[in-house]
C-alpha positions, 0 to 999 in steps of 0.5 A: 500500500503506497503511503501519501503524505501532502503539504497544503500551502496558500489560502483555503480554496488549496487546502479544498484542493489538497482535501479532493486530492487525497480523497481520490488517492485513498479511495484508489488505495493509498494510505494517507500518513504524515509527509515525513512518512510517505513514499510519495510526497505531495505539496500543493503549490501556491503563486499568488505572490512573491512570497507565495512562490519563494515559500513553494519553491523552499518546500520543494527544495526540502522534499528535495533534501529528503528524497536524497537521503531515502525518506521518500520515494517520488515526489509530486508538485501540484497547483499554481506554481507548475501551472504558472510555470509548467516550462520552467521548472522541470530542468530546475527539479530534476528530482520532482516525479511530476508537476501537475497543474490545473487542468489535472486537478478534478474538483468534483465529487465528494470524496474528500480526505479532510485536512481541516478540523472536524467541527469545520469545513471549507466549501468552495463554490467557484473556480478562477475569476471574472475579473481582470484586476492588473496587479493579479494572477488569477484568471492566468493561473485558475481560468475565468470564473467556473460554478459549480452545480448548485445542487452538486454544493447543496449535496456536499453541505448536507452530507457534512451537515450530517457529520455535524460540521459546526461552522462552514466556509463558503469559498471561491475567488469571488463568490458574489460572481457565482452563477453568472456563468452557469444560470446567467445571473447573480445566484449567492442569495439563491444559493444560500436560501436553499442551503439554510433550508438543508442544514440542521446541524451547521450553526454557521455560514461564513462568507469569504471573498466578496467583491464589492461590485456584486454586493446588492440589496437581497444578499445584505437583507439575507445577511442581516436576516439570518443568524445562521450567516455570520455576520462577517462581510469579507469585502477586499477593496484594495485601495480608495483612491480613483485614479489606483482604483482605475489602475487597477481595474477594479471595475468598481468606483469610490463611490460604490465602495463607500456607499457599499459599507454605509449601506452594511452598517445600516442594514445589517445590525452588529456587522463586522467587516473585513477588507484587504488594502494593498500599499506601494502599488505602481504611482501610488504618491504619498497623497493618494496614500495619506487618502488610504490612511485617511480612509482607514481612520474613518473606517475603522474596520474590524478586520483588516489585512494588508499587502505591500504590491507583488510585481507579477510577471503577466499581469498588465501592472507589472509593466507600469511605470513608477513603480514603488520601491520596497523601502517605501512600501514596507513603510507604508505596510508598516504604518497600516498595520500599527493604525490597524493595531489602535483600532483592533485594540479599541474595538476588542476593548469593547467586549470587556464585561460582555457575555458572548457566543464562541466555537471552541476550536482546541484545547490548549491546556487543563481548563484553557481551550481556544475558540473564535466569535463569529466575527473571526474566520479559522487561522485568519482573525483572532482568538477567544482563549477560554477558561473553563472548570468543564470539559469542552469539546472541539465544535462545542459552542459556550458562552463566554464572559469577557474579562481581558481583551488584547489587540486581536484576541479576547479572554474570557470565562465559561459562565456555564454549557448553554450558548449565548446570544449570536454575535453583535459588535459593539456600537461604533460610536464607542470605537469612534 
């Protein structure tokens, strides 16, 4: 029996991958066992960015390493980096047995080897993406955007309902985009209506990676709706300024962007709103960025992720003129990241003395396991680290007072086993 051993790296929407592979491997026989223990050795490639890359290669290099001194037998480089550079790799890594890129990835059906925890599973609903922001690689690496089946996802989620999944991650590159290639219209709010009617075990949906483009009036309505969807809009807007907007393609304006998060506070009570920004982008000037700082500042999101701009072989930006020195752009990182810092800090201060509703995801030590709101999306947002005289189980939902709070986590008490009130954020007008 051939024994497989796998290396996820990058976002969930690979991890999903990785999970499908090694489904299909063990249903043809294969044993699925720690990498340092394989006979054949899997990494599951990220190219998204630079860093992305060196990571990747450095991990091949390391199979390397291993396969040279007998501890395994093959290996395999799978996803985005052969994908994107299925000519140039091989002469480099003699030693790897076979790249295999997209087109040799199947994404359908449900045998899946879960590489996540139990109580919570990652779903994706889409492949690549209908955009064609110029700083991004994407659609060259995954393709335009794909669906999925409806009723093949709502098959997925009911067999995991059955499993007693906690919580779910709707995914995909953009998933407000879903359905407009396959039922020719905007089809997440469809979508999630006829999922909420087949689960009975999910307490939560999550949705991440929607476009501010797509987002309309009977998606928010759905969100502010039902509990059962976490009130956590994961909403990437990259920059405010119109002219990088432009640049950027982005496809939509300063306008929309800000008349999208009023009408998410308006409309969906106790909302949490993560965005992504990206700093050093060709020609950014030190105005356009003070606009960004200032559009942080007034913001003040709950979450919120930064990266400094990737030069990325084809893609139209990487030909732009003015590009941003490093310098500069890690010093614009950096004073994101520590204004971000203050607003996390004083948005957490808020939940001191509450009773709130927290998904254990582990135990850390005797009486001291660790969990997440629903504000907070698994190995991204913070943790509540939880004090309890009872024994908790991963998946188990508690209630929890809130007696510490840091920049980004929160600590709390088991006050006692049933759940609390699903999770409102504390009113802005005490973080502003």
């Amino acid at each position: 029996m051939t024994k497989i051993g796998i290396l996820s790296l990058g976002c969930p929407r690979n991890l999903v991958d990785s999970e499908k592979i090694l489904g299909r491997l063990l249903k043809k026989g294969c044993r699925i066992v720690d990498i340092k223990d394989a006979d054949v050795a899997i990494v599951n490639t990220c190219a998204f960015i630079e860093d992305a890359k060196k990571e990747s290669i450095d991990a091949i290099l390391d199979l390397v390493e291993l396969k040279k001194q007998g501890a395994i037998k093959k290996i395999i480089v799978a996803g985005c980096l052969p994908e994107r550079y299925k000519n140039e790799l091989p002469p480099h890594f003699k030693e790897v047995d076979a790249f295999i890129g997209r087109q040799e990835l199947g994404r359908e059906g449900l045998d899946v080897y879960r590489l996540s925890p139990k109580h919570y599973a990652y779903v994706k609903i889409s492949e690549g993406c209908r955009h064609t922001c110029s700083y991004c690689v994407i659609p060259r690496i995954k393709g335009r955007l794909k669906s999925r089946r409806q009723e093949d996802i709502i098959k997925e989620i009911r067999l995991l309902d059955s499993q007693k999944v906690s919580e779910i991650n709707i995914i995909g590159q953009d998933i407000t985009s879903y359905g407009l290639d396959i039922y020719r219209k905007p089809y997440l709010h469809i979508l999630l209506k006829s999922l909420l009617k087949n689960i009975r075990n999910i307490r939560w949906l999550r949705l991440l990676y929607l476009h501010p483009e797509n987002i309309n009036n009977t998606l928010i309505d759905l969100l502010a709706q039902d509990n059962r969807i976490c009130k956590y809009v994961d909403l990437p807007v990259q920059h405010i300024n119109p002219r990088i907007l432009k640049a950027m393609n982005r496809g939509v304006s300063r306008d929309k962007i800000l008349n999208t998060l009023k009408l998410l506070r308006e409309r969906i009570p106790g909302v949490a709103i993560r965005t992504s920004l990206i700093v050093g982008f060709p020609g950014e000037t030190e105005k356009e960025f003070r606009e960004l700082i200032d559009f942080v500042k007034e913001q003040r999101f709950e979450r919120l992720g930064v990266f400094r701009y990737s030069r990325e072989e084809g893609t139209k930006a990487y030909n732009f003129k003015r590009q941003v020195s490093e310098k500069i752009k890690q010093r614009r990182f950096d004073e994101i990241m520590r204004l971000q810092q203050d607003i996390a800090a004083e948005f957490n201060n808020g939940f001191l003395g509450t009773t709130r509703e927290v998904l254990i995801d582990e135990k850390e030590e005797d009486g001291c396991y660790q969990g997440r709101l629903s504000i907070d999306a698994p190995e991204v947002d913070g943790s509540v680290f939880v004090k309890s005289g009872k024994r908790i189980k991963e998946g188990d939902f508690v209630k929890v007072k809130i007696t510490d709070t840091y920049e980004y986590d929160l600590v709390g008490t088991q006050i006692n086993a049933s759940v609390g009130a699903p999770f409102m954020a504390p009113e802005r007008s005490e973080r502003v």
